[in-house]
N, C-alpha and C positions, 0 to 999 in steps of 0.2 A: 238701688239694689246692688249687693255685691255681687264680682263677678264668678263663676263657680269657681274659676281657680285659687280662687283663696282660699278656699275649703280644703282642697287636696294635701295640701302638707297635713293637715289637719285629720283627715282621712288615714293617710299613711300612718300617720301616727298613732293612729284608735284601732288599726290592726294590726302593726306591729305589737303594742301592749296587751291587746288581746291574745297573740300567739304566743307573747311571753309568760303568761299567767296562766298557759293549756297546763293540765294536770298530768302527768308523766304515769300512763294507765298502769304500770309495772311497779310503781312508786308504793312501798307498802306493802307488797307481796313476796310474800319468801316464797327461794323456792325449792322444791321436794324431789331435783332432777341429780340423780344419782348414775350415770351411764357412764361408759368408757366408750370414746366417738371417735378414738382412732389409736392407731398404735402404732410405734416402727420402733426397729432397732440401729440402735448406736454401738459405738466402741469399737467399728469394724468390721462388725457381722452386717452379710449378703442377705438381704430379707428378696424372698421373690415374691413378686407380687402383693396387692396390702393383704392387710390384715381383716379374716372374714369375722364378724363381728352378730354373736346374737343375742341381741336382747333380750328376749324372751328367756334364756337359758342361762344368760349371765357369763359366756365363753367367748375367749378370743384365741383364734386361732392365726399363725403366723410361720409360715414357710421360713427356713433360717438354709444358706447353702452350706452344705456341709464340706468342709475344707480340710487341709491338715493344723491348720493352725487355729480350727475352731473351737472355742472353751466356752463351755456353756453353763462353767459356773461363776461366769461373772458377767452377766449382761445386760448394760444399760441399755433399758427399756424407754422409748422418749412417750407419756402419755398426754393424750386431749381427753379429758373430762369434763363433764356437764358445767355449762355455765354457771359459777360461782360454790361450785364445787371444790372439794380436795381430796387427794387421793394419796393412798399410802399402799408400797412405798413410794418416794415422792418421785415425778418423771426424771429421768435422767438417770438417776441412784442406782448401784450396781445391786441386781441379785442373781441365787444361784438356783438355775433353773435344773442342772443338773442333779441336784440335792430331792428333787422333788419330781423324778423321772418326766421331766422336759414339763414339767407343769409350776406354776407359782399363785398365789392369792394376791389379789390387789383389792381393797377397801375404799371405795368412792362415799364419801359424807357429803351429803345436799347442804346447803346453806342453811335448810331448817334441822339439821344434826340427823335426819336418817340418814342409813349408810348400807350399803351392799357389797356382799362381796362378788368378786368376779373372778373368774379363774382364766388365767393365760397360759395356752399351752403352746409352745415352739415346738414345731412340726420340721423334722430332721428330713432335706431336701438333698440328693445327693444330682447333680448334673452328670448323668451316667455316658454320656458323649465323649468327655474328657479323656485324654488318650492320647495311644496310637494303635493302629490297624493296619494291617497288610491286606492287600489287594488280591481274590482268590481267585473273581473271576467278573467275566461282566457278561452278563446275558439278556434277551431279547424276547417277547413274547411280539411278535408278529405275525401280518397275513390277512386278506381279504378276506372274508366269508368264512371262518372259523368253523361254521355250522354245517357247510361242504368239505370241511376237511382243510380249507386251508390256512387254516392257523396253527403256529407252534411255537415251542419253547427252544431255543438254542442259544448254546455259545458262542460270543460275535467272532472269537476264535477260530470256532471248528468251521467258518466258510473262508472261504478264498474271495480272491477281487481287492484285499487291502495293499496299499503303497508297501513296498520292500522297506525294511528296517522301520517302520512307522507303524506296523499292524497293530491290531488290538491286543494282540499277547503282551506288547514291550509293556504293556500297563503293569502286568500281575507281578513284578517285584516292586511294585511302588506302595511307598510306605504315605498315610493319610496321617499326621497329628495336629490333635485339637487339646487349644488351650483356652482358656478361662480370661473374660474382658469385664464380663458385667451383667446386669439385669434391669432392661428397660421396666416401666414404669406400669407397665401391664403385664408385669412378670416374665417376660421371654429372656431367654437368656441369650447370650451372644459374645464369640469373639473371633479367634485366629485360626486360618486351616493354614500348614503349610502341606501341600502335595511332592511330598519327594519322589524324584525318576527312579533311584534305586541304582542295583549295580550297572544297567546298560546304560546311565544319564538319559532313556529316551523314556518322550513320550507318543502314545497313539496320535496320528493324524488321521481323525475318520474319513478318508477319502474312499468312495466306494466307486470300483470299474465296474460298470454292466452296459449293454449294448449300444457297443463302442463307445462309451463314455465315460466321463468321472464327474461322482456327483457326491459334492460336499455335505455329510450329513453328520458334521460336529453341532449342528444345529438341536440333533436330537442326541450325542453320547459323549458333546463335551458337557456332562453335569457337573461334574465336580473341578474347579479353578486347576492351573497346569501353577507350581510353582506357590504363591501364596494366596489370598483371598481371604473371604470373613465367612463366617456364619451366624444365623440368629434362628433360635426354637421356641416354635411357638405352641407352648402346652396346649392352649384349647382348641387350637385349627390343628393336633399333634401336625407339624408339620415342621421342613427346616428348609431355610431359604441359606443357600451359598451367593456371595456376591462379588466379580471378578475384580480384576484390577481395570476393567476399561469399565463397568459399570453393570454389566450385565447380571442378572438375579434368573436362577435356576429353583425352581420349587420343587422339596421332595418330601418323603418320610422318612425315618428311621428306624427299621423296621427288628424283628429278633428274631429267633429260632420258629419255623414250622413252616406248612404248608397252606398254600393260598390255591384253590380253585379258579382257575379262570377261563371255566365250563368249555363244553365241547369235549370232555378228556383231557384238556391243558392243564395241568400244576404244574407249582413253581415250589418247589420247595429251599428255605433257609436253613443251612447250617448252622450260624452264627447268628450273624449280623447283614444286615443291607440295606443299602440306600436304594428306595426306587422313585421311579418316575413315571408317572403318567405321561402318551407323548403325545402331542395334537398330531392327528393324521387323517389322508380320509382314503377312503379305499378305491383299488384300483381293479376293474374286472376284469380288464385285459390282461393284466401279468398275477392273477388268481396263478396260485402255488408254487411263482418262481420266487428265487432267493431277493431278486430284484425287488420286489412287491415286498416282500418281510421286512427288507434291510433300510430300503429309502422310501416306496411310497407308500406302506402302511403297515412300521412300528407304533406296536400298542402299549409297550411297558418297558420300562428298561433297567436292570436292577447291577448296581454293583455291588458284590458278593462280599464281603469286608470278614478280619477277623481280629480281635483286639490283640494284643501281643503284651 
């Protein structure tokens, strides 16, 4: 009797040949997939975020940043369409989407000759950050117990207690400009603050004196970097995160013109423009309605008052 191992080469071999002779289930089958399954733009132009894509409707929608140097009647479009598909015009190929008020037609042919048209409209994204701004004011919604009365709105200005030549005022001739870096990959954009001091070279040192003491609370109204730092904004949390030079990240919004309720009788209202912040704090019932209590141990908002120029 042989032994089994002689068989095994023998074995390998009858399945190997078997797996060679499997029938390729795709083999023979045309196919009728006519889609456009992705899209970006080339040539230079800032796409923020991808391209929303509906099937059902035969539309492609695509954020493009609007720049000074941006021409929109010449834009290479890069497409992915359906497997074994071809599309016209062909990816890459310059068209003029200006001609066709930010809209173009693209024709996808399935491998079995039907064909769809699709419409791609570039959606005119302006980053309205971009800039510069003057610093008007900065102010505070703080205070324990709001609902006793003791919460308010004030200018970190109009109290006393700050370091000579350091106060909160030396801020309001400083100039904020934001420049343009890029658009991560989930659309936020992002790039350069520089914080200029302005005519006094200074900036605030939030140190605050109250009973007998000085208590560091740059923690809550250094939000915005002294000097340079980044930003990045993020459309669907609206939110903008500043990032220092030592590493630090400050979270705020960016906010526009009008009045925000912050019950009890408190509004805040925007002239302009403002960054604010929500501040971690917890309340203090012992110093209920001193300035002490508003300023260090329960700041509830803190808004810098900005104005574009």
């Amino acid at each position: 009797m042989k032994s089994i191992i002689n068989y095994i080469p023998v074995l390998f071999l009858a399945l190997f040949l078997m797996a060679g002779c499997k029938k390729d289930p795709y083999d023979g089958v045309t196919s009728n997939e006519k889609s456009i399954e992705a899209y970006t733009l080339g040539g230079g132009l800032v796409q923020v975020g991808p391209a929303v894509i509906d099937r059902t409707a035969g539309t492609v929608q695509v954020r493009v940043l609007m720049q000074a140097n941006t021409d929109l009647s010449k834009v290479a479009g890069n497409v992915i369409s359906s497997y074994k598909s071809t599309v016209e015009p062909v990816s890459g190929s310059t068209v003029n989407f200006k001609a066709g008020n930010n809209k173009s037609t693209y024709t996808v042919t399935a491998e079995s000759g039907e064909s769809r048209q699709w419409t791609v409209e570039l959606i005119p994204f302006t980053e309205t950050l971009i800039g510069s701004y003057s610093i008007q004011n900065l102010t505070v919604f703080g205070g324990t117990g709001p609902e006793y009365g003791g919460g308010s709105v004030f200018k970190l200005s109009d109290k006393g207690g700050w370091p000579v030549s350091a106060e909160p005022s030396t801020e309001l001739d400083n100039k904020l400009t934001f420049t343009f870096t890029g658009v991560t990959a989930d659309g936020s954009t992002y790039g350069d603050i520089v914080n200029d001091a302005g005519a006094d070279g200074k900036y605030a040192n939030f140190l605050y004196s109250a009973k007998n003491s000085i208590f560091d609370v740059n923690k809550f109204y250094r939000a915005i970097p002294t000097g340079t730092g980044k930003w990045e904004r993020n459309y669907t949390a609206n939110t903008i995160t500043f990032t220092f030079a030592d590493g630090k990240k400050v979270v705020g919004t960016f906010l526009g013109a009008g009045t925000e309720s912050l019950g009890n009788g408190n509004n805040k209202t925007i002239t302009d423009n403002s960054f604010a912040f929500t501040l971690s704090s917890a309340d203090d019932w012992g110093n209920i309605y001193s300035d002490y209590d508003k300023i260090v141990s329960r700041p509830r908002k803190f808004w810098i008052d900005v104005k574009k120029q």
